[in-house]
C-alpha positions as CSV (number, residue, x, y, z in Angstrom):
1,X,54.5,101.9,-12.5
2,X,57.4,100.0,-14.2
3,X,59.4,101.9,-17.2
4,X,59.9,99.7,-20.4
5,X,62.3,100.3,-23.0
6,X,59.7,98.0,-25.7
7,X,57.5,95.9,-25.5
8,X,57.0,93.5,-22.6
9,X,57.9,90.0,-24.2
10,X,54.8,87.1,-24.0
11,X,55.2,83.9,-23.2
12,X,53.8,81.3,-26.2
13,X,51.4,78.5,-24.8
14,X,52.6,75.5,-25.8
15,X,50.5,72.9,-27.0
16,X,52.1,70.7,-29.3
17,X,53.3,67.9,-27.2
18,X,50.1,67.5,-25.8
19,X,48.0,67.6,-28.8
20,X,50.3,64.9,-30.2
21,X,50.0,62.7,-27.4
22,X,46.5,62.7,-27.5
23,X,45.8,62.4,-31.1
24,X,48.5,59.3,-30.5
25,X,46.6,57.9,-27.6
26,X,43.2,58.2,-29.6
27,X,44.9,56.2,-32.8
28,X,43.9,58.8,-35.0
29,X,46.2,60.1,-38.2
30,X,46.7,63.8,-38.7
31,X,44.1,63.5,-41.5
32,X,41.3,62.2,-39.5
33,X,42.2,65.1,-36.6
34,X,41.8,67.3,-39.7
35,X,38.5,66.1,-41.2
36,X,36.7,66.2,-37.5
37,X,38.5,69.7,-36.7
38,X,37.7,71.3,-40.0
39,X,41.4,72.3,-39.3
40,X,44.3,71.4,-42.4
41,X,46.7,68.9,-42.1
42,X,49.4,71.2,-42.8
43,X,47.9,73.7,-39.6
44,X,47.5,70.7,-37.6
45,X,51.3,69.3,-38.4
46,X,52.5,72.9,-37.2
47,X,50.7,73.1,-34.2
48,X,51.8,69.6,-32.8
49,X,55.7,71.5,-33.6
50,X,54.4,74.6,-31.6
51,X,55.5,76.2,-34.8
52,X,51.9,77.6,-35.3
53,X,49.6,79.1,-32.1
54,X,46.4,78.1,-32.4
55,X,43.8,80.5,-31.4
56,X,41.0,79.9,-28.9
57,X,38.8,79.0,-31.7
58,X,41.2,76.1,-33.0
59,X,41.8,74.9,-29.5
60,X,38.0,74.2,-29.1
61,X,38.0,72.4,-32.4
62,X,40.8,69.7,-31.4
63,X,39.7,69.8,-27.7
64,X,36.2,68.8,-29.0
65,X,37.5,66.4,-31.4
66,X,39.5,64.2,-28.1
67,X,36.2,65.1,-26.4
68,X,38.2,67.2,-24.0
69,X,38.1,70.5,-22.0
70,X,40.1,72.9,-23.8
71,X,42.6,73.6,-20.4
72,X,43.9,69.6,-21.1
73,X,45.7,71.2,-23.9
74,X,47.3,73.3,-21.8
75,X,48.2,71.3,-19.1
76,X,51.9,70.9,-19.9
77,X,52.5,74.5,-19.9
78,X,50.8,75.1,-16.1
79,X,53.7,75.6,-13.8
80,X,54.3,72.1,-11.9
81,X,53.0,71.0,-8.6
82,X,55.4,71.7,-5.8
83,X,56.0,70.1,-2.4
84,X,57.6,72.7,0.5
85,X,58.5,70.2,3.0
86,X,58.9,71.7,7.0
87,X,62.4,71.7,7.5
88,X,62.5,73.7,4.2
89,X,60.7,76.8,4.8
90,X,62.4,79.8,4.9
91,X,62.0,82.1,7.7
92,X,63.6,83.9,10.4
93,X,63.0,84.6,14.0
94,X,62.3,87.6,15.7
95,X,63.9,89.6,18.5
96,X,60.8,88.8,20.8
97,X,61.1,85.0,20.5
98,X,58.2,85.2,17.6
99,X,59.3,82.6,14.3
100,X,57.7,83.6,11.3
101,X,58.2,80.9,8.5
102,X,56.5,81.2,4.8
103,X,54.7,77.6,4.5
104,X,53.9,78.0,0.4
105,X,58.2,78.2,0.2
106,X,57.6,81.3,-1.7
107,X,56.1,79.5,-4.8
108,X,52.9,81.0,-4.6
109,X,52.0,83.7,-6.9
110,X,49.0,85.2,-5.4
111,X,49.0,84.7,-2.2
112,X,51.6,83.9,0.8
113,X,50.6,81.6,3.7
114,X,52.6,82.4,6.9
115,X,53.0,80.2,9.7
116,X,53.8,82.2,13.3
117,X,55.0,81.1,16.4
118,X,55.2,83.5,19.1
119,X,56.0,82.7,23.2
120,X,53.5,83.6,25.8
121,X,53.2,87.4,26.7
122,X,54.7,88.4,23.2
123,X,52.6,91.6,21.6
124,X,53.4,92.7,17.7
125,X,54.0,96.5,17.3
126,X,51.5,98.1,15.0
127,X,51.5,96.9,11.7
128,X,49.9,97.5,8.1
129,X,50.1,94.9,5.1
130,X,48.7,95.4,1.6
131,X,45.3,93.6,1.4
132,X,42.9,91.0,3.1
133,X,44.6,89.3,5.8
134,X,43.2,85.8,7.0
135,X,44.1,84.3,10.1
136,X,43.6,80.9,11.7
137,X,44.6,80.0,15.1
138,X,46.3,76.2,15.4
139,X,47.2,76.5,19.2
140,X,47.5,78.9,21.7
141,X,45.0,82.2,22.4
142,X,45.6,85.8,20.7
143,X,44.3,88.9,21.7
144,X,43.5,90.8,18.3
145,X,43.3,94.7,17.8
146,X,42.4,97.1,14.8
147,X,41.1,100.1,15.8
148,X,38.1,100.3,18.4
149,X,37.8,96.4,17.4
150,X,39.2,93.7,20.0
151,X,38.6,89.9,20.1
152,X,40.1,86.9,21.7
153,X,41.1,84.3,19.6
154,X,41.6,80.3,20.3
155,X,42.5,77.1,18.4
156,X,40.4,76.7,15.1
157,X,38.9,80.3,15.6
158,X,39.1,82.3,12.2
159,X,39.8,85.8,11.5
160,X,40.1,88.0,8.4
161,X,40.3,91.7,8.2
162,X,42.0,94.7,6.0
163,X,45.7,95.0,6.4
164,X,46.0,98.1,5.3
165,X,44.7,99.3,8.8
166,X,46.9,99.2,11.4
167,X,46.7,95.8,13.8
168,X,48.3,94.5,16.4
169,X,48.1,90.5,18.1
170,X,49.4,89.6,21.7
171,X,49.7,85.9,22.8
172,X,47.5,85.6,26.3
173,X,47.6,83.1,28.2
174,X,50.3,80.3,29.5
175,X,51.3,78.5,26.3
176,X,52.8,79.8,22.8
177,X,50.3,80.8,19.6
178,X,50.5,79.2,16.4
179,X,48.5,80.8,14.1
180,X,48.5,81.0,9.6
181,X,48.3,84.0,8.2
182,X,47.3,84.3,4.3
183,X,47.6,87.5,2.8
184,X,47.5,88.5,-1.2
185,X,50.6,87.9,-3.6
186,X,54.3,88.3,-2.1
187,X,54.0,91.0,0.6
188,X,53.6,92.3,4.3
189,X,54.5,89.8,6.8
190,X,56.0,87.4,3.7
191,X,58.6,90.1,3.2
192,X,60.0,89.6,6.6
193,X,59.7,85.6,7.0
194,X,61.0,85.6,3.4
195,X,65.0,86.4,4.8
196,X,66.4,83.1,6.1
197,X,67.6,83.0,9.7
């Protein structure tokens, strides 16, 4: 639980760019926004200055009127696309030979996607994450354990289980395992593969 000395501070959609551009693109005047919103010009002026927040209600009303889904409005204030290109993961390798490399860069908020690479005969000790984990084989053969539960794993074969019980994986066979692991928000194995090498 996280101690505050006041209230936590929140963040202020804004719309105003947007609804300009739109009302812009459309050829339409402030008053005519106004006469098919129901809204006042004066309203109208301050929400395309972000110096008014418009509630849900309004947001429907000028969505409605560009003939629109309301989440266009709020599509400049949706954090940006990002591209995490190979040779910038971070990551870090492993006593054992095992390279663990985080393949969202660390953006994403909800989840973390993992990539690990791990040399033939290499077994994890046993290990406990917070939430679902998901696991998809690229190459290579796993042998996967979690309690009285054991199964083989090869290229495309898919996996997804607790983390909070303790697991363990071991590469069989002659060739190295890639495999992607996606587990919830920042966490378990992200916390490792997080430290650069």
């Amino acid at each position: 639980m996280c101690d505050h000395d006041g209230p936590v501070p929140r963040r202020r959609p804004q719309v105003g760019a947007r609804v300009r551009q739109l009302r812009t693109e459309r050829g339409l005047t402030q008053p005519q926004l106004a006469r098919r919103t129901g809204l006042n010009v004066g309203y109208l002026s301050q929400v395309e200055t972000d110096k008014a927040s418009p509630s849900l209600e309004s947001l429907a009303a000028i969505a409605d009127a560009f003939e629109v889904p309301i989440a266009w409005l709020l599509v400049d204030d949706a954090p940006p696309p990002r591209v995490v290109r190979r040779a910038a993961r971070p990551g870090r390798s492993l006593p054992d030979g095992t390279r663990l490399e985080v393949v969202d860069g660390g953006f994403a908020r909800q989840l973390r996607i993992v990539e690990g690479i791990a040399p033939p005969g290499t077994r994890s000790t046993l290990m406990t994450d917070v939430g679902e984990e998901h696991h998809l084989v690229l190459e290579g053969r796993l042998r996967v354990r979690q309690g009285a539960f054991e199964a083989d794993l090869g290229p495309g074969d898919y996996l997804v289980w607790d983390g909070c019980v303790p697991h363990e994986a071991e590469v069989i066979g002659d060739e190295p395992a890639r495999v992607l692991v996606i587990t919830a928000g920042p966490g378990g194995v992200a916390t490792a593969a997080e430290q650069d090498s």
